[in-house]
One Martini backbone bead per residue (centre of mass of N, CA, C, O) as a GRO file, in nm:
protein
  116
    1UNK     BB    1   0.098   0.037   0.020
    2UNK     BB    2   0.000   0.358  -0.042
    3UNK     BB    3  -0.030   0.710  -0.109
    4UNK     BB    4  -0.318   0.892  -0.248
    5UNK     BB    5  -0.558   1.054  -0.470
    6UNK     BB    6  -0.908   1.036  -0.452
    7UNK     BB    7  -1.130   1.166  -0.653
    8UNK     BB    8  -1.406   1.096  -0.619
    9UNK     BB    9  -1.347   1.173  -0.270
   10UNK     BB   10  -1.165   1.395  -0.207
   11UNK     BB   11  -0.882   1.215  -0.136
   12UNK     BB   12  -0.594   1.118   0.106
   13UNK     BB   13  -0.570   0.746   0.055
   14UNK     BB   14  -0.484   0.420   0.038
   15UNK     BB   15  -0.317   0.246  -0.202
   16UNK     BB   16  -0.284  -0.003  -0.430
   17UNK     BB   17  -0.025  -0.177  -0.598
   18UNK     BB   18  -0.066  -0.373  -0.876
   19UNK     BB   19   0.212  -0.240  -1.035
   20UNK     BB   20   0.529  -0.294  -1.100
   21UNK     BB   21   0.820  -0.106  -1.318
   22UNK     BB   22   1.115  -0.183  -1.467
   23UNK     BB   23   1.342   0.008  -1.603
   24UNK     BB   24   1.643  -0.172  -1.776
   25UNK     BB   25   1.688  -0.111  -2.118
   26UNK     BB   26   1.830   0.190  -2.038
   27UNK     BB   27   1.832   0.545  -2.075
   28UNK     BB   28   1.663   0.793  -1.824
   29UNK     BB   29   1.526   1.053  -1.826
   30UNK     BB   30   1.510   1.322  -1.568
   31UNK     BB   31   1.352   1.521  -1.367
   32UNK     BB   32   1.456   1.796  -1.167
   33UNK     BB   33   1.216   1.910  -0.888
   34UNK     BB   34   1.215   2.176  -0.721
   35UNK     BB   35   1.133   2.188  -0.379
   36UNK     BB   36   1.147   2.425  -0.247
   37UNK     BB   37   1.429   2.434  -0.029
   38UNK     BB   38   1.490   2.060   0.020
   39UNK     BB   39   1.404   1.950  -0.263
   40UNK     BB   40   1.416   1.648  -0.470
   41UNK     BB   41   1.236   1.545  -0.750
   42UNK     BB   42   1.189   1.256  -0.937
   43UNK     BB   43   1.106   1.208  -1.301
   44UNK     BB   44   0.948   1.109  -1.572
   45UNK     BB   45   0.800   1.278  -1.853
   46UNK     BB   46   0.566   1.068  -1.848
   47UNK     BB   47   0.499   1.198  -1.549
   48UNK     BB   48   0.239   1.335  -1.390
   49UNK     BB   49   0.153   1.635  -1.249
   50UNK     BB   50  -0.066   1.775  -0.995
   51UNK     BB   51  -0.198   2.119  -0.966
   52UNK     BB   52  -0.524   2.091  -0.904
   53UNK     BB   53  -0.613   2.162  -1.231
   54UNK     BB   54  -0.366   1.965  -1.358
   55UNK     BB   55  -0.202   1.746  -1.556
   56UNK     BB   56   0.181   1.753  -1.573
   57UNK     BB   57   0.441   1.764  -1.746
   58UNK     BB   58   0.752   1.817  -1.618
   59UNK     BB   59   0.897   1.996  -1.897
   60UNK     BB   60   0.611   2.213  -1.842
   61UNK     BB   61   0.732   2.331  -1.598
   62UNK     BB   62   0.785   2.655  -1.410
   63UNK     BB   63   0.878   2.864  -1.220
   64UNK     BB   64   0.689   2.915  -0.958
   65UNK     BB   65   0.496   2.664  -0.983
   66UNK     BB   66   0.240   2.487  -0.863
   67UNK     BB   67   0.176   2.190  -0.658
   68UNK     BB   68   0.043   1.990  -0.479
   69UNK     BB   69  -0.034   1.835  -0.164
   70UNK     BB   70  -0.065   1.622   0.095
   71UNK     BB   71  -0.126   1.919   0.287
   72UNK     BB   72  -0.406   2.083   0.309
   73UNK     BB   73  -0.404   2.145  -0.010
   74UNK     BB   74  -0.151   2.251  -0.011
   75UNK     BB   75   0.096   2.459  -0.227
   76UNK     BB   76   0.420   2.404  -0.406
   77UNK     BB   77   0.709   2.506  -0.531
   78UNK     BB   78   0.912   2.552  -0.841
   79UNK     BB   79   1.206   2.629  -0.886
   80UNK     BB   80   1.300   2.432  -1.060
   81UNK     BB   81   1.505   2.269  -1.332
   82UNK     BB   82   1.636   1.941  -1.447
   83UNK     BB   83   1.871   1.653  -1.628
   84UNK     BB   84   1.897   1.331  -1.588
   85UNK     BB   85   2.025   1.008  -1.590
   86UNK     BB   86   1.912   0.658  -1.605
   87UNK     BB   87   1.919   0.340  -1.601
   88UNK     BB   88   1.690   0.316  -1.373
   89UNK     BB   89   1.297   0.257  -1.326
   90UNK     BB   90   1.047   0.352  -1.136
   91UNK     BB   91   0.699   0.239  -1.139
   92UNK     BB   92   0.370   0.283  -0.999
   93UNK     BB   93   0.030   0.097  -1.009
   94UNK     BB   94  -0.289   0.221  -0.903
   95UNK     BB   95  -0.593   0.176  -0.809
   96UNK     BB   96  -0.654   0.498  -0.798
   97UNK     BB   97  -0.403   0.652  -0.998
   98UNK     BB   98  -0.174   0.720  -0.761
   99UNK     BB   99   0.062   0.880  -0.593
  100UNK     BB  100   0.299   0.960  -0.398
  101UNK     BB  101   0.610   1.223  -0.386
  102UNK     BB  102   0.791   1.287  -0.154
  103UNK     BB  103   0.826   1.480   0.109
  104UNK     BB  104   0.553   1.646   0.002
  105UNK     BB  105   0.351   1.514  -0.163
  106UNK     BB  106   0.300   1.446  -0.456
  107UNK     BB  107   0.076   1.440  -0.741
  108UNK     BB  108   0.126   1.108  -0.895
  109UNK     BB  109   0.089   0.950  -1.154
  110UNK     BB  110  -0.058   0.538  -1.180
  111UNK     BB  111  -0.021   0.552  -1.492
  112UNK     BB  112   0.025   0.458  -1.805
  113UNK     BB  113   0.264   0.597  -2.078
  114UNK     BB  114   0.406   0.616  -2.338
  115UNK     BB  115   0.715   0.715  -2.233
  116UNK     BB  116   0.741   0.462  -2.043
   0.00000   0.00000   0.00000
């Protein structure tokens, strides 16, 4: 289990992990978006991350831009954003189709995209 935001229930609360996904078949950009003032967060391009009001490709950020968060619906800023390779990645699809990533519990998609 881990923690998601069901939109149904407009609620966040634990959630089946479905399907771990392992791609260690190459190597993949990640974005390294700087949240707050003390955390980085990597995601693959095609994970998209939620923003209260839509679902944004991670290369589509831009700083200063807010996206959303575990904590009382509080919104976190965008500082940076940077690339870095890697050769393996994992993603994990849930039953909710969310899941929560990094220290701030950002908001995101649990379901497969075509780059990924």
């Amino acid at each position: 289990m881990v923690y998601g935001f069901n939109f149904n229930l407009s609620r966040f609360e634990a959630t089946r992990v479905k399907q771990v996904l392992l791609h260690d078949d190459g190597e993949y950009w990640l974005n390294q978006l700087e949240v707050g003032t003390s955390e980085v967060v990597e995601v693959t391009d095609g994970h998209p991350l939620f923003t209260g009001r839509e679902w944004i490709l991670p290369h589509e950020f831009r700083a200063q831009e807010f996206v959303s968060r575990n904590q009382n619906e509080v919104f976190t800023r965008i500082v940076g954003q940077h690339t870095r390779k890697a050769p393996v990645v994992i993603n994990l699809l849930t039953e909710s189709g969310t899941y929560l990533v990094g220290e701030h519990g950002l908001i995101a998609s649990g379901t497969v995209t075509e780059d990924e």
